[in-house]
C-alpha positions in Angstrom: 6.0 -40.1 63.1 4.8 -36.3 63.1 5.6 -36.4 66.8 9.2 -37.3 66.3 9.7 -33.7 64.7 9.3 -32.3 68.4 12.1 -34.1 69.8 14.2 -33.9 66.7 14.5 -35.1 63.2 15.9 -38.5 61.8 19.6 -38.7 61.5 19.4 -38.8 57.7 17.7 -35.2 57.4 19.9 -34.0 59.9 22.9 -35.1 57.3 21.5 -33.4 54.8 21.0 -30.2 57.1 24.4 -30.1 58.1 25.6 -30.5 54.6 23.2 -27.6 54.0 24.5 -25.4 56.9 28.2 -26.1 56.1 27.4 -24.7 52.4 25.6 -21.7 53.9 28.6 -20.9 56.1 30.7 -20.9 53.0 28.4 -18.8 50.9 28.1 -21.3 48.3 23.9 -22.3 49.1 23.8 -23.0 45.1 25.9 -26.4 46.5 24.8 -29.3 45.4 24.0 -32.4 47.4 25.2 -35.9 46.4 25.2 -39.1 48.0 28.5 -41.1 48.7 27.6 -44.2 46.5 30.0 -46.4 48.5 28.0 -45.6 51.5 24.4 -47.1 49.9 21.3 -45.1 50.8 21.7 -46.4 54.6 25.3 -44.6 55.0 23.8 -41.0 55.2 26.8 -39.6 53.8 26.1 -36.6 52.3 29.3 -34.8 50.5 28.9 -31.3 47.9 29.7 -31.9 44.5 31.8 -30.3 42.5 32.5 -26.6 41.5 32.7 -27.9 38.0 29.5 -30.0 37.9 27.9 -27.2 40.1 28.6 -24.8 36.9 27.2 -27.5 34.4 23.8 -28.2 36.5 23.5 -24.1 36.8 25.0 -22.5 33.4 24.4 -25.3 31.2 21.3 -27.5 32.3 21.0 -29.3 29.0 24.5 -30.8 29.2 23.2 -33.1 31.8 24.5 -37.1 31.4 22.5 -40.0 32.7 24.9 -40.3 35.1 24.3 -37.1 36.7 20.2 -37.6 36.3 20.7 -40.8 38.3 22.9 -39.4 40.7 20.5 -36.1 41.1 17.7 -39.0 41.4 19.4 -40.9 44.1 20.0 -38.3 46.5 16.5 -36.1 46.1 14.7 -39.7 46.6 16.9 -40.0 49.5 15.8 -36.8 50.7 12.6 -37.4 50.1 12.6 -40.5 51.8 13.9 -38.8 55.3 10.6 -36.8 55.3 7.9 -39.1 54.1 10.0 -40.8 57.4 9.8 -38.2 59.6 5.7 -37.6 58.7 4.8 -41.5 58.6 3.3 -41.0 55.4 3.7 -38.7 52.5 -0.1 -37.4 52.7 0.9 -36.4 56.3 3.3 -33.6 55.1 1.9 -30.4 55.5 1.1 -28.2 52.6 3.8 -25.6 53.3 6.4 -28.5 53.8 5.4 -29.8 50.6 5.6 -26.8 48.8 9.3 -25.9 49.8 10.4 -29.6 48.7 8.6 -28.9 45.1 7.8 -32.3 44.9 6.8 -32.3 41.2 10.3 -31.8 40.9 11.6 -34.9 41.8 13.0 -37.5 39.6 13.4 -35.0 36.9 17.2 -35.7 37.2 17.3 -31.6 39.5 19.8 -31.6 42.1 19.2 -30.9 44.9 20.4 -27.9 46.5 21.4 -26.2 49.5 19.2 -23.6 49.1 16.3 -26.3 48.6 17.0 -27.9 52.1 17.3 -25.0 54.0 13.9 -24.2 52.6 12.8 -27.6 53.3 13.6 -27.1 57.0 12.8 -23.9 57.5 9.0 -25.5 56.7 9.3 -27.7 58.9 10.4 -25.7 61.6 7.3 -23.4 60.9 5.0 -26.1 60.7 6.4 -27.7 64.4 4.9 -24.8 66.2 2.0 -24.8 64.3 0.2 -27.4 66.7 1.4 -26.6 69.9 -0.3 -23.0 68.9 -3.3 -24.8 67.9 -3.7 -26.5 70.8 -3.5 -23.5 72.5 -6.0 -21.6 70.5 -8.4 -24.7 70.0 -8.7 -24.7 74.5 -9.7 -21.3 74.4 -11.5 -21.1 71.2 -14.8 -21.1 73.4 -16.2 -19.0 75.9 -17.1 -20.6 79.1 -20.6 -19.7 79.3 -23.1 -19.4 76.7 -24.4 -16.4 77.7 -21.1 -14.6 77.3 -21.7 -15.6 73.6 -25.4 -14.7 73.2 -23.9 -10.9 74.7 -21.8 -11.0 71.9 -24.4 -11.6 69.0 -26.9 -9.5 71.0 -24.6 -6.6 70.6 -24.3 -7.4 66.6 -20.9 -9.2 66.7 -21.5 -12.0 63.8 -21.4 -15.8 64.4 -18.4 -16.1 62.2 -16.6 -13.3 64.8 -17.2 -15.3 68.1 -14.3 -17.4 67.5 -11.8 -14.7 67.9 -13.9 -12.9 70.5 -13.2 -15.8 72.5 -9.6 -15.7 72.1 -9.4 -12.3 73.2 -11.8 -12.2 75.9 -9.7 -15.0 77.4 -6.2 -13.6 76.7 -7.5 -10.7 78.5 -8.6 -12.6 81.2 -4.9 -14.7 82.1 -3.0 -11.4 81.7 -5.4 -9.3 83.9 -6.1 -12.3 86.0 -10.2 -10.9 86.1 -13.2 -12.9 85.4 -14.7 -13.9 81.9 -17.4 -11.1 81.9 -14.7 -8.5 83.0 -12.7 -9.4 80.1 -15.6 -9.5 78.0 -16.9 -6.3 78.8 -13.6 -4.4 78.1 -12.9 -6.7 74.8 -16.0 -5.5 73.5 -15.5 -1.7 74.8 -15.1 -0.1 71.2 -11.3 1.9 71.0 -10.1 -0.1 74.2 -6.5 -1.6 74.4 -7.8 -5.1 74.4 -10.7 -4.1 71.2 -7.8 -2.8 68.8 -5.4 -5.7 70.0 -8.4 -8.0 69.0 -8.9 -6.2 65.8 -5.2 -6.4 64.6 -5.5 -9.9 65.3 -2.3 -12.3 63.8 0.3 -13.4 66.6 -0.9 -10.8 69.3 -3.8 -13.6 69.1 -1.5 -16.7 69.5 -0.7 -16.9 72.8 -0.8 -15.2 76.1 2.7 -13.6 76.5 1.7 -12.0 72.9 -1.4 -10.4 74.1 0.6 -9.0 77.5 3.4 -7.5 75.0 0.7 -6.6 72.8 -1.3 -4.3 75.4 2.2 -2.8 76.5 3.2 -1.6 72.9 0.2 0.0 72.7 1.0 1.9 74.9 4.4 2.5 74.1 3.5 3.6 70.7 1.3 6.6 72.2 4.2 7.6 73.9 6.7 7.8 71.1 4.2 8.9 68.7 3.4 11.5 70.5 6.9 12.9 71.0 6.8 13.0 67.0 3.8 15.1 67.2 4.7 17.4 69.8 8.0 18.4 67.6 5.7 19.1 65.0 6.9 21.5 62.8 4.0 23.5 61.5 5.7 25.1 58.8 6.8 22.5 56.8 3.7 19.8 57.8 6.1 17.3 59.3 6.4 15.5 62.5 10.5 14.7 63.4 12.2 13.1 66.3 15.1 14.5 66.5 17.2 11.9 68.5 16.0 9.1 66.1 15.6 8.0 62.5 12.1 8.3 62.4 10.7 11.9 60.4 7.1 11.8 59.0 6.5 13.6 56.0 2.9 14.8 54.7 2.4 17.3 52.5 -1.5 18.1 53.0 -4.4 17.8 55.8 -6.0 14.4 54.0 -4.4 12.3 56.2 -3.5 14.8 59.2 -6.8 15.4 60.8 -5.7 16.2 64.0 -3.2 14.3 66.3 -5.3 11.9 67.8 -6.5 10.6 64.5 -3.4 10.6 63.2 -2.4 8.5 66.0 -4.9 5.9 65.8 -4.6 5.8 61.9 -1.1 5.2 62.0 -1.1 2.7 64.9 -3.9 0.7 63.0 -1.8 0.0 59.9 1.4 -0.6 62.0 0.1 -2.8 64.3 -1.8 -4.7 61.9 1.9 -5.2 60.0 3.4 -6.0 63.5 0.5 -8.8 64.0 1.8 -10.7 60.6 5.6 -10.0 60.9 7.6 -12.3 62.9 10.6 -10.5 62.2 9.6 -8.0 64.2 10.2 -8.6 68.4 7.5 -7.8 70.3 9.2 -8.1 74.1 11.4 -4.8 72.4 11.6 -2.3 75.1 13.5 0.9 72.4 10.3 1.7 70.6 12.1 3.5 67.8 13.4 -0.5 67.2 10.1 -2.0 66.9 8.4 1.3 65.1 11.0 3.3 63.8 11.8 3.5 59.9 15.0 1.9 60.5 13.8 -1.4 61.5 9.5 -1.1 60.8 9.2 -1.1 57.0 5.5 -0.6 57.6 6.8 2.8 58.7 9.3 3.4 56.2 6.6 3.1 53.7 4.5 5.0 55.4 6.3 7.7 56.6 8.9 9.1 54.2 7.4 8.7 51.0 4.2 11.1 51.3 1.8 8.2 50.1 -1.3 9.5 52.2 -3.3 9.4 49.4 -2.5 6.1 48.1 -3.2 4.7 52.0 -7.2 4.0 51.0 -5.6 1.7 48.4 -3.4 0.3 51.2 -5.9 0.0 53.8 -7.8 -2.6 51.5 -4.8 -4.8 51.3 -4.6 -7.9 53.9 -1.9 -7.1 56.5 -0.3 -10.2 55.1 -0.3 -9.2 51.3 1.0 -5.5 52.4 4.2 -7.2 53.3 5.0 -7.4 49.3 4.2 -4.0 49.1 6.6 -2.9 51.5 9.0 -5.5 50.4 9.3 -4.4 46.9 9.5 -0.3 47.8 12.2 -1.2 50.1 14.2 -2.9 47.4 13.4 -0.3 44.8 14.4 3.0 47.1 18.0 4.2 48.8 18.8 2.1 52.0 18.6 3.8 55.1 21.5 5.6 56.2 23.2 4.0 59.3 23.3 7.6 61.5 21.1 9.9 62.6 22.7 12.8 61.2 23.2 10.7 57.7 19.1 10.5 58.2 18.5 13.9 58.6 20.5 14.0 54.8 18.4 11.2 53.5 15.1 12.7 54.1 16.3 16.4 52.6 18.5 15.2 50.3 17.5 12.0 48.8 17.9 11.0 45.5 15.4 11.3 42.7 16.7 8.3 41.2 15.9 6.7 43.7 12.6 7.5 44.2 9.0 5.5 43.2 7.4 8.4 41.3 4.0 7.2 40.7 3.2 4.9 43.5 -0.2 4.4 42.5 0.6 2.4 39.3 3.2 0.3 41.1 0.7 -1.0 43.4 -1.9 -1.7 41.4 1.2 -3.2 39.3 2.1 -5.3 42.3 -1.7 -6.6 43.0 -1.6 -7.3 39.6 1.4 -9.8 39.7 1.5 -10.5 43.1 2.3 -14.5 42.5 5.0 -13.3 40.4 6.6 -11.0 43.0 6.5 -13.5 46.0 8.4 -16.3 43.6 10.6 -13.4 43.0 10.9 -13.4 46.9 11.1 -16.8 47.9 14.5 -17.0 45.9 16.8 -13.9 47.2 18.9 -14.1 43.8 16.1 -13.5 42.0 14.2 -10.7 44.0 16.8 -8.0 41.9 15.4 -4.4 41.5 15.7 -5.7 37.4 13.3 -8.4 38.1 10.6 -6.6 39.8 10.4 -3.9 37.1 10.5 -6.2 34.2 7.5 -8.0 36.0 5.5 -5.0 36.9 6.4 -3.0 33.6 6.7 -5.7 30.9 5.1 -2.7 28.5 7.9 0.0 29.4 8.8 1.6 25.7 12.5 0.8 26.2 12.6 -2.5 27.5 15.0 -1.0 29.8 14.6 -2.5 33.5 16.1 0.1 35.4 14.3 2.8 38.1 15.0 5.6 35.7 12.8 3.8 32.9 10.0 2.7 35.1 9.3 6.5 36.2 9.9 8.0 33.0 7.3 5.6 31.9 4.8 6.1 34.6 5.2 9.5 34.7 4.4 10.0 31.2 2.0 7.8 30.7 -0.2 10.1 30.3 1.5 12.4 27.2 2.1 9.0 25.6 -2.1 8.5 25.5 -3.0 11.8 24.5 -0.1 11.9 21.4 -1.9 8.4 20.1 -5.5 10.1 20.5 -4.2 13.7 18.8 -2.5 11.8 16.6 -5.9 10.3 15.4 -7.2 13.6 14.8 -9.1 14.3 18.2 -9.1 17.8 19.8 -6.4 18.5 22.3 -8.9 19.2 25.2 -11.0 16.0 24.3 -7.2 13.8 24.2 -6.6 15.1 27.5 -9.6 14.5 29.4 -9.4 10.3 27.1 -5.6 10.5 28.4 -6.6 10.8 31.8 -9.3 8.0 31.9 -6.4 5.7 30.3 -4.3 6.9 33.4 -6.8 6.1 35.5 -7.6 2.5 34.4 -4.1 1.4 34.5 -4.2 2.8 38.1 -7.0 0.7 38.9 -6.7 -2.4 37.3 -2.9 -2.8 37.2 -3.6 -3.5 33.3 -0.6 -2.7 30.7 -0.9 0.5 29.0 -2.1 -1.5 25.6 -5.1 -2.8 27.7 -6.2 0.5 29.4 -6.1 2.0 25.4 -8.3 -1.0 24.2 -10.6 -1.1 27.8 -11.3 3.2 27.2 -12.3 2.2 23.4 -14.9 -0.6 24.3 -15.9 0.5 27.9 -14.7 -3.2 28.9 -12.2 -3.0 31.5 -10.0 -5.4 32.8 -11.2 -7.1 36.4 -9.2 -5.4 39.5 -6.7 -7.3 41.0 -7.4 -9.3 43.7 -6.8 -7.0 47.0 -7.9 -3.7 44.4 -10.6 -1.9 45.6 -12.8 0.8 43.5 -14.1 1.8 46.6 -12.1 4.6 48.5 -11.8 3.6 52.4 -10.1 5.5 55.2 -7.6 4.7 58.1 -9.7 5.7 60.6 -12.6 4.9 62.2 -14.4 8.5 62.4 -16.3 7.4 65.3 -13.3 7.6 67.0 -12.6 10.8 66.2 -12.8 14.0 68.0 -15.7 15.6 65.8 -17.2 12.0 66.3 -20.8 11.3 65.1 -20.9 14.7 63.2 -17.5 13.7 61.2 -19.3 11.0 60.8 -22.5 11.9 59.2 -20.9 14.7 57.4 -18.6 12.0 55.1 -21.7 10.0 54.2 -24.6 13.2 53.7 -22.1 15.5 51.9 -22.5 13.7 48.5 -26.5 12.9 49.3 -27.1 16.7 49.2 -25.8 17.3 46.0 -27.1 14.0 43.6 -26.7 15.4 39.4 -28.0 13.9 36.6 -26.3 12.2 33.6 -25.5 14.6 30.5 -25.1 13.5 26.6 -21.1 13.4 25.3 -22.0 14.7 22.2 -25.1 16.7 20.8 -26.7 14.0 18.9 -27.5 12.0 22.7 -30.4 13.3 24.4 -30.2 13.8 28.4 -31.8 11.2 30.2 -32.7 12.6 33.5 -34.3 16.0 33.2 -35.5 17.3 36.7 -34.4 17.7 40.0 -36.8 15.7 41.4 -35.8 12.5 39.5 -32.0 13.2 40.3 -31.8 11.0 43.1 -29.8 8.4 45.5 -31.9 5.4 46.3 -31.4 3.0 49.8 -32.9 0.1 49.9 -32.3 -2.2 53.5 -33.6 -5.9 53.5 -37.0 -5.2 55.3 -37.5 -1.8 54.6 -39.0 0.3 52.4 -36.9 2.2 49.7 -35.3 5.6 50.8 -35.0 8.6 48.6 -32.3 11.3 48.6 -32.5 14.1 45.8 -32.2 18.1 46.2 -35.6 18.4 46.1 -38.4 17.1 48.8 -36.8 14.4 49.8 -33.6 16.4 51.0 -35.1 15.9 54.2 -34.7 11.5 54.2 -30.5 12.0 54.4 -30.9 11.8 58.6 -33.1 8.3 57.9 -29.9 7.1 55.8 -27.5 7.9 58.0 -29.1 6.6 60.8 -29.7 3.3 58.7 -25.9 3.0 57.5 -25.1 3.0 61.5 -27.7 0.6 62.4 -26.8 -1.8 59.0 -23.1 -1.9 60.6 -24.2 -1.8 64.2 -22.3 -0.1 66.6 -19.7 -2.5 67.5 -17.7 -1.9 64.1 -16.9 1.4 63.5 -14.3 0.7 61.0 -17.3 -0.9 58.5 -19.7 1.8 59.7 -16.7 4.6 58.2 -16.6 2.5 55.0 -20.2 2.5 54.4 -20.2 6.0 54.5 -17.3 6.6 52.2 -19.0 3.3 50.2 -22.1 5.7 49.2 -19.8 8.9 49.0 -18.1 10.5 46.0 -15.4 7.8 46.7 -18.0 5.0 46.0 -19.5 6.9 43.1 -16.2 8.0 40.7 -15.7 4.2 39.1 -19.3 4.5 37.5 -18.8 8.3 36.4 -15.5 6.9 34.6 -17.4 3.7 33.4 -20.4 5.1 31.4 -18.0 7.9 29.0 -17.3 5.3 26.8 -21.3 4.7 26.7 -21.5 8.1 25.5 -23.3 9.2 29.0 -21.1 12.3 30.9 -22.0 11.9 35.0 -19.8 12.8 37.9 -18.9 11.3 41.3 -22.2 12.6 42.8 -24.3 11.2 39.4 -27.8 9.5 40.4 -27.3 6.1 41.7 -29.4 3.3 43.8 -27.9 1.5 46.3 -29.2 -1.8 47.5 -27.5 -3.5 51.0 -27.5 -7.4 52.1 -25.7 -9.0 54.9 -23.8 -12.0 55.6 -25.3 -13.5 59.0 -22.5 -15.8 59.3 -19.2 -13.4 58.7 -21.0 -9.4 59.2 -19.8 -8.4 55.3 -22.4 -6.0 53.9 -22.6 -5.8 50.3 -23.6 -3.1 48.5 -24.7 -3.4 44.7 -24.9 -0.3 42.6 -27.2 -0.1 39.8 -28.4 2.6 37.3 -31.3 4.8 37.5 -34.5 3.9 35.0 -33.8 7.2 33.2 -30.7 6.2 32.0 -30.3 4.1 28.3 -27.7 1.8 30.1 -28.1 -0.9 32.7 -25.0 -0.9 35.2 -23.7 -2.5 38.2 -20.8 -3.7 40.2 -21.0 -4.5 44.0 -18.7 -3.6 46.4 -18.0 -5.6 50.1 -17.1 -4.5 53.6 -15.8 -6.9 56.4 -16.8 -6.3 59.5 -12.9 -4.7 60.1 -13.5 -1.9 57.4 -11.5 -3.9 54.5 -13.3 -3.8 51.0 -13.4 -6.0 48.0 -15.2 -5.0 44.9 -16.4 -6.7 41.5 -15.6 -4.9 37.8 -18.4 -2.5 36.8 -20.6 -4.0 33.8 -22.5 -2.0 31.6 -24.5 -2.3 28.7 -27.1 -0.8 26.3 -30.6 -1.4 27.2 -32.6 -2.8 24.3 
């Protein structure tokens, strides 16, 4: 039965694990398994095949003989068998058990491999923990008085967030041995220890020595991060430690506010990788081992690539998707060097060959094929720097899968659009500005460069990738800040004091919104009346909207309450301007737009849907939705005539 797998497994998968480990030792996991016939499937013998058959089954699959069907047959059933045993029933396995045996695979004549059991086991092992740490989630799932829950919803936590409020709140409480309400109160104290551990969520969630190591990393991370910062050098924009690997490069103030936000941006996305990566030890005491670029490849990717402006894109990725991300930089660029003096080399003298040039198509690239890429993954042969580029960059020109090819192609991209349009006979200036939106849409949808031509010619353009968002977030909360509420206000009223109106491409279109006191932002809030922003008299309403944005969020997330105000910015506003061209309609990221909000009761998402302005010939709209934790999804724009 299930329970057995706690005390052990049966003594016929352990046969085949041992077979397994022996060929792992060896460095031969392609080893097949085969059952000793004379031993009948009660004898548990399990012995490798061949190295001749092992080439036939791998090199030449189609010379397969009955014989070796049957005998691939016998032993897979076998193996089969010693699992169904081990579960009771073979609709007891659990899905990630059952999708590391591949069972569609079975009596196909496939050997069964090595590399397959491990697999097999490795599940297994995984899914063993699985309800101790249910058990120990599900007996604290609840707080122990209801009015410690009606707190929560009373200070706009949603129903759907209780759960893990819960958790927390009594994490907090066994490590700081304090009552429920004490725990509560500093759970729910916004930028608190115990808050951002709750936030990043994952393992630090699981149990309570997590939490404990949790809380003390936090603090560890201050520490070390700030002996980056205070090494500063201000010349050259980078923060360097120089008794370890660790050297952050940025080459502008986007991401740099000041040190403290820097700080709590960069220990939001690392912490959220930590709360997802096993790999990773959290009872580490050397924080350049845990956070460092050596070991942290959250850091790596963070830190020496100058990807500040691609970290909106980032910061919309689930902590557990970001994983391929980093996985597939790390095998793209130059190892890390072993010394600290061969790092201080690396980061001034590191190859350009080995370099991602245009980051921004390779993640959308990524998103795109991100099925493909973790197959890629689960099978370490296959996860080859050739692979991943002939799976992100099928289109390249050359059909050449190397590093070289995929940034020559990305970086020209562009040239390549605007010689087809000049080509055609259209001005240079015009085959630029077309070259640029073709750029663009490949950025944002992960789409081939044969889609983004035919999506700029029809206005149609491919759906994002799932985990793409047209809506540009931050990494921090700007509550948080030290300009607080005004760095606040100021990202959501810039663009609401400067609303434009739509312009004709050509001559023969006429313009559609004429005066200033028609080009305008609209707000409309369930229960309240329509809002209206323009340069004119209604200048005075932005103070209403921002004080409605806060409210719509509520106070206890600040990460959502930051998107919002980016959601309604320039940042929110650039995927329409790009998106009516084609119509024959010229707008920009601050062009005339209404805004209309809902709310999820259950989860705290707030949806936003965009739609165009009566003046305009075109209908538009696309939605865009926050979680409660800042993350943002969004739908494709559709436009169309009006009749």
């Amino acid at each position: 039965m299930a329970s057995d797998l706690i005390t052990g497994y049966t003594d016929t998968f352990k046969a085949f694990v041992n077979f397994a480990n022996r060929a792992d030792e060896t460095g031969n996991r392609k080893a097949i398994a085969r059952v000793d016939d004379s031993a009948g499937l009660a004898g548990r013998k399990i012995t490798a095949a061949t190295t001749d058959v092992v080439r036939s089954f791998f090199k030449f699959r189609w010379f397969r003989s009955s014989g070796d069907k049957s005998a691939n047959n016998t032993t897979r059933k076998l193996f089969m068998d010693a699992v169904v045993k081990m579960y009771g029933s073979e609709a007891k396995i659990p899905p990630s058990v059952k999708k590391a045996m591949i069972l569609s695979d079975y009596d196909k004549g496939k050997p069964l491999t090595a590399r397959r059991i491990i697999a097999v086991k490795v599940a297994i092992d995984q899914a063993n923990a699985l309800p101790k740490q249910h058990a120990f989630l599900d007996s604290i799932s609840q707080f122990k008085s209801p009015e410690t829950a009606n707190a929560a919803l009373s200070k706009g936590y949603a129903k759907g967030e209780l759960t893990k409020l819960a958790y927390a709140t009594n994490l907090y409480s066994m490590v700081m041995q304090c009552s429920e309400t004490e725990a509560f109160n500093e759970v729910t104290k916004i930028g608190s220890k115990a808050n951002r551990l709750m936030n990043y969520g994952g393992r630090f969630l699981h149990s309570e020595e997590n939490f404990k190591a949790g809380l003390r990393l936090i603090d560890s991370f201050g520490d070390w991060f700030g002996k980056l910062c205070d090494v500063k050098r201000a010349d050259s924009g980078k923060f360097n430690c120089t008794n370890s690997f660790t050297e952050i490069n940025f080459n502008g103030a986007s991401f740099v506010r000041n040190d403290r936000s820097c700080l709590a941006g960069f220990e939001r996305l690392i912490f959220e990788d930590l709360a997802v990566n096993d790999s990773l030890d959290l009872n580490e005491t050397d924080p350049e081992k845990i956070f460092g670029m050596k070991n942290n490849a959250a850091m790596r990717f963070y830190g020496t690539k100058q990807y500040e402006n691609k970290l909106s894109t980032i910061a919309a990725i689930p902590p557990e998707k970001r994983k391929v991300v980093f996985a597939v930089f790390d095998k793209l660029m130059k190892p890390m060097p072993e010394t600290n003096e061969d790092a201080r080399k690396y980061y001034k003298l590191q190859a350009r060959d080995r370099e991602v040039n245009d980051s921004g198509i390779i993640i959308a690239r990524i998103l795109r094929h991100m099925p493909q890429i973790e197959k890629l993954m689960a099978n370490e042969g296959t996860f080859t720097e050739k692979n991943i580029i002939k799976t992100l960059c099928p289109d390249i020109p050359s059909r050449t899968w190397t590093l070289k090819a995929m940034n020559e192609y990305t970086n020209n991209v562009r040239d390549i659009a605007e010689e087809e349009f000049m080509d055609k006979g259209i001005d240079e200036e015009v085959a630029d500005a077309k070259s640029r939106d073709v750029r663009g849409i490949i950025e944002e949808t992960g789409c081939t460069y044969k889609e983004a031509m035919s999506a700029h010619k029809t206005g149609r353009r491919p759906a994002p990738p799932k985990y793409m968002s047209s809506v540009a977030l931050s990494v921090f909360d700007l509550e948080g800040t030290d300009s607080g509420v005004s760095l606040l206000a100021a990202e959501g009223s810039g663009d609401l004091l400067r609303p434009c109106n739509y312009a004709p491409v050509n001559d023969n279109t006429n313009f559609y919104i004429k005066s200033d006191e028609n080009v305008a932002f609209g707000f409309t809030f369930p229960g309240k009346a329509p809002i209206k922003v323009n340069q004119g008299v209604h200048k005075g309403n932005i103070p209403d909207v921002i004080d409605s944005l806060k409210k719509f969020a509520g106070d206890v997330h600040p990460r959502q309450q930051s998107a919002l105000m980016f959601a309604v910015s320039q940042s929110g506003l650039s995927p329409i301007k790009d998106g009516l061209e084609p119509f024959g309609i010229i707008g920009s990221e601050h062009g005339s737009v209404n805004f209309s909000f809902s709310k999820d009761p259950n989860t705290g998402a707030i949806t936003i849907t965009y739609s165009s302005p009566e003046e305009l010939p075109v209908n538009f709209s696309w939605t865009a939705t926050i979680d409660v934790d800042g993350n943002a999804s969004s739908t494709p724009l559709v436009v169309a005539m009006k009749n």
